[in-house]
One Martini backbone bead per residue (centre of mass of N, CA, C, O) as a GRO file, in nm:
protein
   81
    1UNK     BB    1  -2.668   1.095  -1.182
    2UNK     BB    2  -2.591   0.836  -1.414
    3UNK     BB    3  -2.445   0.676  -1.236
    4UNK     BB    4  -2.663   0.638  -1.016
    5UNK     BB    5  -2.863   0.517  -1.199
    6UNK     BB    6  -2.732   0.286  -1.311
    7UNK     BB    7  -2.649   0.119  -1.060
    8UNK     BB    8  -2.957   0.061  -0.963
    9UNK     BB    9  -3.005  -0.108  -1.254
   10UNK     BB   10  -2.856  -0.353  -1.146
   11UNK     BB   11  -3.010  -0.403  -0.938
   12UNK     BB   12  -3.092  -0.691  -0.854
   13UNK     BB   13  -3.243  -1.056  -0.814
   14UNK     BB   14  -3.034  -1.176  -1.006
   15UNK     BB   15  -2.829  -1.130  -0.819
   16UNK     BB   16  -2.557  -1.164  -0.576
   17UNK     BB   17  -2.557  -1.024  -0.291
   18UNK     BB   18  -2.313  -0.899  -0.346
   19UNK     BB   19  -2.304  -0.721  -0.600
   20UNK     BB   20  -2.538  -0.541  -0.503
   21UNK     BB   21  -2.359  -0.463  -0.281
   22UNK     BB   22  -2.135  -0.298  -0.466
   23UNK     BB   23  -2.344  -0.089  -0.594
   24UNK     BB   24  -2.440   0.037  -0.326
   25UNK     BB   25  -2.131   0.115  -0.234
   26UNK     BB   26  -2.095   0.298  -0.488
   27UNK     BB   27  -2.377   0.501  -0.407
   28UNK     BB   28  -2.249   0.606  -0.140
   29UNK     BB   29  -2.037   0.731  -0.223
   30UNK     BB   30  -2.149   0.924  -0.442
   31UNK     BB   31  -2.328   1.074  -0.243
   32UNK     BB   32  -2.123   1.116   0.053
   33UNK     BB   33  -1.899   1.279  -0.115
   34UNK     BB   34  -1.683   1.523  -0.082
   35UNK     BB   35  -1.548   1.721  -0.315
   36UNK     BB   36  -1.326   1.904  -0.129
   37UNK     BB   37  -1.214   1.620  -0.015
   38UNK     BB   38  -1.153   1.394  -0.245
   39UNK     BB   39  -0.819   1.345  -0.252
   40UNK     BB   40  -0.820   1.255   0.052
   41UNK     BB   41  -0.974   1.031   0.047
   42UNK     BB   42  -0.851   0.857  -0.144
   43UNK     BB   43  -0.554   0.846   0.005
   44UNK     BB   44  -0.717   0.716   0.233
   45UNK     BB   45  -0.829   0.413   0.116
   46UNK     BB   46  -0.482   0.394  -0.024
   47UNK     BB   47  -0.416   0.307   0.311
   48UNK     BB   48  -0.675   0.115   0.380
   49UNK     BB   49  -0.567  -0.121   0.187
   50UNK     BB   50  -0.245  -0.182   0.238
   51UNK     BB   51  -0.335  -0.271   0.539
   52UNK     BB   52  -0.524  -0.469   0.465
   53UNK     BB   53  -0.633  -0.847   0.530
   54UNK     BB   54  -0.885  -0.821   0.446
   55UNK     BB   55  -1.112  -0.946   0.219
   56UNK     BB   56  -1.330  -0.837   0.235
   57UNK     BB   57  -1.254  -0.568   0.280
   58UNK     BB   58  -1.108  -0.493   0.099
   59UNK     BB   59  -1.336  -0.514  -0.134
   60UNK     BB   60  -1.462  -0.231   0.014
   61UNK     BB   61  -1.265  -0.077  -0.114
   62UNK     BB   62  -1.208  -0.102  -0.384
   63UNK     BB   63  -1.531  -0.005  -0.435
   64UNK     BB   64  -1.485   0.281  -0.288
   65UNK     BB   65  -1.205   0.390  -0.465
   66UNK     BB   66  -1.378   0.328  -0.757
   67UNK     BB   67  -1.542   0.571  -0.728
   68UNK     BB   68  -1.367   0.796  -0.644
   69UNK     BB   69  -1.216   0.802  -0.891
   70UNK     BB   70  -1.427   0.879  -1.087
   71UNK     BB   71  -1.530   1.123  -0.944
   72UNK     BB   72  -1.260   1.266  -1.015
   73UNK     BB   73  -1.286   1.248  -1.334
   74UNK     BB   74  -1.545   1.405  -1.348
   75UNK     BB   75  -1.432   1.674  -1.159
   76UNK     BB   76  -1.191   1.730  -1.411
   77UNK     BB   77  -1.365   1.737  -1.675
   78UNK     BB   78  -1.563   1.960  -1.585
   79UNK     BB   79  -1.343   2.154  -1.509
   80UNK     BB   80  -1.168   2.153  -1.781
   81UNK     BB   81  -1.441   2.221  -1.981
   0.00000   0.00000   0.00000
């Protein structure tokens, strides 16, 4: 998957860890990621996020739920070409 050989390639030794660290949890999300249950996922993520009051959680929601968006956009997109 080309999203996720990009985000590999952002990896780098000159960002700082917390950014590299959300590069690789979008790598995890969109590798890990079971297709046929994409939307209960997504559902999920984003009622772990309006409950979610700690800032570190949150950020790690936004960043997992950013992956399954774009991931869910894009079997709507290939499935519907």
């Amino acid at each position: 998957m080309q999203r996720i050989s990009f985000l590999r390639q952002q990896i780098t030794s000159n960002n700082k860890p917390a950014l590299n660290k959300m590069f690789q949890l979008q790598i995890d999300m969109l590798t890990s990621a079971d297709l046929s249950k994409l939307d209960k996922l997504i559902e999920w993520k984003k009622k772990e996020v309006r409950g979610c009051v700690d800032a570190h959680e949150s950020e790690r929601l936004f960043t997992e739920l950013e992956a399954l968006e774009w991931l869910h956009r894009q079997v709507k997109r290939i499935g519907s070409g």
